[in-house]
C-alpha positions in Angstrom: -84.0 -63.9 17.5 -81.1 -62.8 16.5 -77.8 -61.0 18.6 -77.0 -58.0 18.0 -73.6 -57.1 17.0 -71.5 -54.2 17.7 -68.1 -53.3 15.9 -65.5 -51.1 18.0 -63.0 -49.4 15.5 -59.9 -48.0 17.4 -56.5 -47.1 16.7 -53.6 -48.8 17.9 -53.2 -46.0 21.1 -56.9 -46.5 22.0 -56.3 -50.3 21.9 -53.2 -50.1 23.8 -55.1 -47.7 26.5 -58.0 -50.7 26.3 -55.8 -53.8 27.1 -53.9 -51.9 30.0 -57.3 -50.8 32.0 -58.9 -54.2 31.3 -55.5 -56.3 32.6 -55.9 -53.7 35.9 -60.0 -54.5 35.7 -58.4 -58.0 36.5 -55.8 -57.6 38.7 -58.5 -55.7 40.9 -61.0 -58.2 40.8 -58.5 -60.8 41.3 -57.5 -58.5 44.4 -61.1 -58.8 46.1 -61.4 -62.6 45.4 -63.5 -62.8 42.5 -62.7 -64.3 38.9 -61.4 -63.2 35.9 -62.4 -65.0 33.6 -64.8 -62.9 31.6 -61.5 -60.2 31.5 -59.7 -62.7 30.0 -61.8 -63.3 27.2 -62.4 -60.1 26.9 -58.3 -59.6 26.6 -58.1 -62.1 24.1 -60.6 -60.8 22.1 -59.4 -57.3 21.8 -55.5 -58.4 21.2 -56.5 -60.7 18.6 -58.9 -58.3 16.8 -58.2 -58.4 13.1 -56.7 -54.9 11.6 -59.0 -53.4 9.2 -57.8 -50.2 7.5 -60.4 -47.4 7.1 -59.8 -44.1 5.4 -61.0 -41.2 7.5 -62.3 -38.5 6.1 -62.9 -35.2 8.2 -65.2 -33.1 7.4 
């Protein structure tokens, strides 16, 4: 069976606001001994995302 995948579209202050809490997810877990590993993936992921430009329209 297959995954499921999920696409996350955000603009560039909504990606900035993602990086910084995930970095403090890691310093905190880093804090109480545990590993952040998983963060860092999950970093590297979101700062390496390809840009895709969408056209919004509001309705």
């Amino acid at each position: 069976m297959r995954e499921k995948l999920n696409h996350l579209y955000v603009d560039s202050r909504e990606r900035t606001i993602l990086l910084q809490s995930l970095v403090e997810l890691k310093n905190q877990l880093i804090q109480q001994g545990g590993y952040g590993d998983c963060v860092d993936e999950l970093i590297f992921k979101v700062a390496n995302a390809p840009v895709k430009k969408m056209k919004i329209e509001y309705v």
